[in-house]
C-alpha positions as CSV (number, residue, x, y, z in Angstrom):
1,X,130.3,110.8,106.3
2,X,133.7,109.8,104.3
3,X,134.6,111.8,101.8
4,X,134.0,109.4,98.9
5,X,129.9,109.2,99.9
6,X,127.5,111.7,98.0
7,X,126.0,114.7,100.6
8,X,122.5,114.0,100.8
9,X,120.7,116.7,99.3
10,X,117.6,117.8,101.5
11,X,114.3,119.2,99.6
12,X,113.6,122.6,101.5
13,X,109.3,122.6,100.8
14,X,108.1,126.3,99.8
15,X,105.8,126.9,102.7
16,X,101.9,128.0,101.9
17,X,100.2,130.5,103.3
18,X,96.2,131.4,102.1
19,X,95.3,134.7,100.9
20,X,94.5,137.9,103.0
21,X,94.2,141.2,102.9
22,X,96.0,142.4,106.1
23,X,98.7,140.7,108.4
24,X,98.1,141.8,112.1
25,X,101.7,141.3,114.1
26,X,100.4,140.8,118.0
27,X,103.6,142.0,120.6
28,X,103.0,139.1,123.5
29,X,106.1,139.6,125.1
30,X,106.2,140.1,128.6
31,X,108.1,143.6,128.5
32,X,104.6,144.6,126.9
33,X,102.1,143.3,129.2
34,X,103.7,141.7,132.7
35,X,100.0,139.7,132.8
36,X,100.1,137.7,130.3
37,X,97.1,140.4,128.8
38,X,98.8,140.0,125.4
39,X,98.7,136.3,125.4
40,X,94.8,136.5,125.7
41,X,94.3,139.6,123.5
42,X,95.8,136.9,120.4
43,X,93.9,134.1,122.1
44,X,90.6,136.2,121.4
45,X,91.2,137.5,117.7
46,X,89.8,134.2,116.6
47,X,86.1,134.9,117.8
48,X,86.7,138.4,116.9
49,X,87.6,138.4,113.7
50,X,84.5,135.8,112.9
51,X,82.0,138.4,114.2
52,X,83.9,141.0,112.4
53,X,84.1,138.9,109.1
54,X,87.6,138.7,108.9
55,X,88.4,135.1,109.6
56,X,87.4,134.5,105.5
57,X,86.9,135.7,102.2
58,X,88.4,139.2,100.9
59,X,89.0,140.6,104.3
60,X,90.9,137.5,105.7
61,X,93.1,139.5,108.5
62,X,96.2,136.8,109.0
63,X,97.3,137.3,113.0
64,X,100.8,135.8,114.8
65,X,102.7,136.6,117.6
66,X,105.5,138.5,117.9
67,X,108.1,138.2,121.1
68,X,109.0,141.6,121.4
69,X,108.8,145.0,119.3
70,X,110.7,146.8,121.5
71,X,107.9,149.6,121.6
72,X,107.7,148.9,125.7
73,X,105.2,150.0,127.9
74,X,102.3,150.9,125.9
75,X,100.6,147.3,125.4
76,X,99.4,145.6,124.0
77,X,101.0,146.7,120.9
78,X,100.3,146.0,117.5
79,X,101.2,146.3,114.0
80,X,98.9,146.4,111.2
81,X,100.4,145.4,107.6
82,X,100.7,146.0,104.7
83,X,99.6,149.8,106.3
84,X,102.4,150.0,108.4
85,X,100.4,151.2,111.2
86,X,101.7,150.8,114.9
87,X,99.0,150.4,117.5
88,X,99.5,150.6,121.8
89,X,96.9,150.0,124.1
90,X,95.0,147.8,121.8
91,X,92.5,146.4,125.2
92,X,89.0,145.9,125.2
93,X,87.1,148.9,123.5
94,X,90.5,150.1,121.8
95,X,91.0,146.6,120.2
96,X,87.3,146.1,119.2
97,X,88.0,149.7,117.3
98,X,91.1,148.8,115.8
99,X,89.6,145.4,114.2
100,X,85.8,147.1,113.1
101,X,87.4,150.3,111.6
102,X,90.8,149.4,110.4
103,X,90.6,145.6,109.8
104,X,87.5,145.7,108.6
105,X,86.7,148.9,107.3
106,X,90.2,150.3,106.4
107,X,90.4,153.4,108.8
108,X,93.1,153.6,110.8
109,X,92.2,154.6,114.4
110,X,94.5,157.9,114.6
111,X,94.3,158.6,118.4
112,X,95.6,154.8,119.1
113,X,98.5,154.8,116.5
114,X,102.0,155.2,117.7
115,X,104.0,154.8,114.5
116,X,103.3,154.8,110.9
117,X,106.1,153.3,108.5
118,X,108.0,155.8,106.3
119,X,105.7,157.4,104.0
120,X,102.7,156.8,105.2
121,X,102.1,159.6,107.7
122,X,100.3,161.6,105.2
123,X,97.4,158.7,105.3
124,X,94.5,159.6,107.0
């Protein structure tokens, strides 16, 4: 480009993003799960969350993936917000808990969570 020519401004687009009520952040990195366990845990929160009730409406429960939370060893992990609630071993029967009473019901499943955000280790 000479100097004398105009930069050509580019139009950055706001990006949209429906509604929900909680954001769950999926670890499928490979430090978490050497499988690729992780991987299909997200691959299988579609058909969950429609049994659950969670794939529309009020409860709409927004998943992606995350490469790594550094929180090794205990995976899957996951991270429920706007709660700020850290979740490991989120497999079969543990997951299913995590989405029917947190997700959809609003408990967090205490014995499953390894972290809380600041201020919110006082919440049930």
């Amino acid at each position: 480009m000479s100097m004398d020519s105009p930069k050509a401004e580019t139009e950055i687009v706001k990006p949209k993003i429906s509604s929900y009520k909680r954001h769950l952040l999926v670890c499928t990195g490979p430090r978490c799960t050497q499988d690729g366990e992780a991987q299909a845990l997200f691959d299988s929160l579609g058909e969950k969350f429609k049994a659950a009730g969670l794939h529309e409406g009020e409860l709409r429960v927004k998943r992606s993936r995350v490469s790594c939370f550094a929180a090794c060893k205990g995976g899957p992990v996951m991270c429920v917000q706007p709660d700020g609630i850290w979740y490991f071993n989120a497999r079969g029967e543990n997951l299913d808990r995590i989405i029917t009473e947190h997700l959809r019901d609003g408990q967090p499943v205490a014995e499953l969570v390894f972290h809380q955000g600041p201020g919110l280790e006082e919440q049930p």
